[in-house]
C-alpha positions, 0 to 999 in steps of 0.5 A: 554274174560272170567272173569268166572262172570259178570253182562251183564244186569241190570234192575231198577224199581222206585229204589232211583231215577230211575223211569225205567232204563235197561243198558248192560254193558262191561264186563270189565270196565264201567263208569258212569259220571255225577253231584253230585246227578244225581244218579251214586252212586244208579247205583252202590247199585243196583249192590251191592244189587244183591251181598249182598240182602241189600243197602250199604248206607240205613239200611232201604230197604223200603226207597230206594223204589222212592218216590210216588212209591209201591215198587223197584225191581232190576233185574241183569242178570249174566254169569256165565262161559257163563251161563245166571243168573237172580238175582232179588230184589223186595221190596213192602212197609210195606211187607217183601223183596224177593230175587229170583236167577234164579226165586226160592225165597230164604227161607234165604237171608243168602243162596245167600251171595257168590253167587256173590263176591263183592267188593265196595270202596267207600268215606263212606269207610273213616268210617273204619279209623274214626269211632268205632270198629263196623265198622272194625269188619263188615268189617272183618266179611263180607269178610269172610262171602263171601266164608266161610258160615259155618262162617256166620252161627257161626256169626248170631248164636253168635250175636243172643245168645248174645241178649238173654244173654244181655236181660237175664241179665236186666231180672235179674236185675229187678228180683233181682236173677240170671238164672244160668242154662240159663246163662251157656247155653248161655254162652256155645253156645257163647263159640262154635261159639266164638272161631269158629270165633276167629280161622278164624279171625286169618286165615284171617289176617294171609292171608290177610296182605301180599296181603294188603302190596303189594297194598300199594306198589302199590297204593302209590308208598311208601315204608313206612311200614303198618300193620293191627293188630287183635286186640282180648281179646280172645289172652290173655284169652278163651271166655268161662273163661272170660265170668264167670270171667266177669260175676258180672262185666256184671251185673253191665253194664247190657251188655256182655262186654267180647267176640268175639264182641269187637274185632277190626283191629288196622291199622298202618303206621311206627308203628304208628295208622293210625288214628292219624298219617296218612296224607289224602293222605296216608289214602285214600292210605291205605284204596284202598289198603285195598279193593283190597286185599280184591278182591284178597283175595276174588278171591283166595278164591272163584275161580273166580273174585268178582265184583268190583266198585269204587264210586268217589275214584278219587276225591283228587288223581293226574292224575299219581295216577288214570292212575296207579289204572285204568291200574291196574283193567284193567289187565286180574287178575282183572274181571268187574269194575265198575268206578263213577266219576263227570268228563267226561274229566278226564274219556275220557282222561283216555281211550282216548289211552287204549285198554282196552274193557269200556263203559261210561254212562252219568247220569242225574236225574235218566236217563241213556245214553250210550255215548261211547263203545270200545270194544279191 
């Protein structure tokens, strides 16, 4: 089988809660069942840090070194169209992180971002639907960023001139007189970059919403109607207008209100926002939907399958529903599939008859065992 990438092998030292692990995996699906707690979710951010050089869960690397311990590191050997690649993550405490791919240190985390696609569903995804802006923004920004590193490159420009803009308008404040020359620098780097990121969020939901439709169709066996809206001051008004017009109004928040950094996804079910109107179901519904456009889109864009895992998704979905999800990521359009789930059974009976090529692995403490391997 050739799904261009995947990860044969992954090797874990005093990570989360594993003191030692080395598994091999499937290159199609792999299962890891277990109890709440016995560390299949730390399995599946291993995974995600050798895509991403951070945890999906933790802003802080250094507490995902195990307890009692020095430091992590996490190995991941990949093919690459037959090619072995060996990703490395080793984080010591009170020093800084280093990422390597195939040995050479990198100068810029941002320079592996792409290397190896991803994509995660997961419960925590429920923030995109509950919480603020921010979250659907980063959402947004690190789809793009995957494929398009001139994007990364615009977005860390922009949100790091936008500090300095924030803090020069404190400065000015407790000072009592305006910058103005530093005040039209920054706001003409912040115009660059913020149009350069408005343009390609108009790509990207232009693109990404047919995909999306499609998987709700899916995924919910419905013909309700779903939209995901971008929502940006920029359609109305250019950045670089509305940072002057804006600017005594600015200084009187003490903060940058107008700009690319407010932009937001408005999610819709009949027309109506998701958020209010949604029933659990539809919502769970909406939001796999969304993670496997995401795959697809990632894929067309990149040239070959992202890594995909799903981390206890199952919970709250009927067997009809999971049967149809699980037949679905085994199609050859999908690559390597990563699956948590807390019962055995439901897994067993879900491959029990399938010809598809799995592995299971039974979690418990921190201690991984492979217990079944079924290659078509």
């Amino acid at each position: 089988m050739d799904t261009d990438m995947f990860l044969e092998q992954l090797k874990l030292t005093d990570f989360k809660n594993y003191r030692e692990a080395e598994l091999k995996f499937s290159e199609k699906i792999n299962c890891f069942i277990g109890n709440n707690g016995a560390g299949k979710t730390n399995l599946l951010d291993a995974i995600y840090y050798l895509s991403f050089c951070k945890s999906y869960f933790n802003l802080l690397d250094q507490q995902n070194i195990r307890h009692g311990s020095e430091f992590f590191a996490v190995h991941g050997t990949y093919r690459f169209s037959g090619d072995p690649n060996i990703v490395s993550c080793i984080q010591r405490r009170n020093q800084k992180k280093v990422f390597r791919f195939n040995k050479k240190e990198y100068d810029r985390l941002a320079d592996h971002i792409g290397k190896i696609p991803l994509v995660m569903i997961s419960p925590y995804d429920r923030d995109l639907i509950n919480e603020g802006s921010e979250f659907r923004r980063k959402f947004m920004d690190g789809m793009i960023s995957q494929f398009d590193p001139l994007y990364l490159d615009h977005l860390l420009h922009y949100n790091k001139v936008l500090q300095y803009r924030n803090s020069l308008i404190r400065q000015c404040i407790e000072a009592g007189h305006t910058d103005q020359a530093l005040f039209s620098l920054y706001d003409e780097q912040l115009a660059v970059s913020g149009q350069f990121l408005y343009e390609r969020r108009k790509e990207f939901q232009h693109s990404f919403i047919p995909i999306f439709r499609q998987y709700y169709a899916l995924v919910s066996n419905s013909a309700e109607e779903v939209n995901v809206l971008y929502d940006s001051t920029l359609h109305q008004i250019p950045i670089a207008e509305s940072l002057k017009k804006n600017f005594a109004y600015d200084l009187q928040m003490r903060y940058t209100t107008f700009g690319i950094h407010k932009d937001d996804l408005d999610f819709r079910i009949g027309n109506y926002p998701l958020k209010k109107f949604g029933s659990q179901g539809q919502q769970k519904s909406f939001i796999i939907a969304i993670k496997l456009a995401q795959f697809d889109y990632t894929k067309d864009r990149m040239g070959f399958k992202p890594v995909l895992l799903f981390d206890d998704i199952f919970d709250k979905l009927d067997d009809q529903r999971v049967n149809s999800i699980v037949n679905l990521v085994g199609r050859d359009s999908f690559g390597q599939v990563f699956i948590t789930d807390t019962q055995e059974q439901r897994i067993r009976k879900l491959f029990a008859e399938s010809d598809i090529d799995h592995r299971i692995f039974a979690v418990n403490q921190g201690v991984v065992e492979q217990i079944q391997n079924h290659l078509p």
